[in-house]
N, C-alpha and C positions, 0 to 999 in steps of 0.2 A: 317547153322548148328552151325558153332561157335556162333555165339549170343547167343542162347540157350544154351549152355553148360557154357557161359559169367553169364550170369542171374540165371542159375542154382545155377553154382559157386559163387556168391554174394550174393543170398538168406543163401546159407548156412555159409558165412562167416556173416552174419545179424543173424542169428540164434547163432549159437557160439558167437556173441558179446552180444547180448543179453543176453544168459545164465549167459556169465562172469559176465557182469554188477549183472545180479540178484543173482549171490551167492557173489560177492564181498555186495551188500547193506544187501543182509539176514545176514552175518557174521557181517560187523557193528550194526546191528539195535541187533542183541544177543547179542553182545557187551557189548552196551550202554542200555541195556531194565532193565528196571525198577528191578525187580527181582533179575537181578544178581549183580546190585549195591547195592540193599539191605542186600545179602546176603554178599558180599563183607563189606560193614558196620558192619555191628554182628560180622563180623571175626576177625576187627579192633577194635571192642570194648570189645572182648572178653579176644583180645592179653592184650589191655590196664588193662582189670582187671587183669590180673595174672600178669602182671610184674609191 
């Protein structure tokens, strides 16, 4: 009976790491995605023209 409640409790600690992992890479990958560095660019070139 512990083994199972062992293996239970590891699956879900694999599950919860897994999650972490994938919103830790979803959050880099918005980060770095294409789009928001461009928008980031317009905003720096927008400063540059008014000042």
């Amino acid at each position: 009976m512990e083994t199972s409640t062992f293996i239970g409790s590891s699956i879900f600690l694999y599950i919860v790491a897994f999650l972490a992992v994938m919103v830790v890479g979803g959050y880099l990958t918005y980060r770095t995605s294409p789009k928001r560095k461009q928008r980031r660019e317009d905003k720096r070139n927008k400063d540059n023209l008014n000042s």
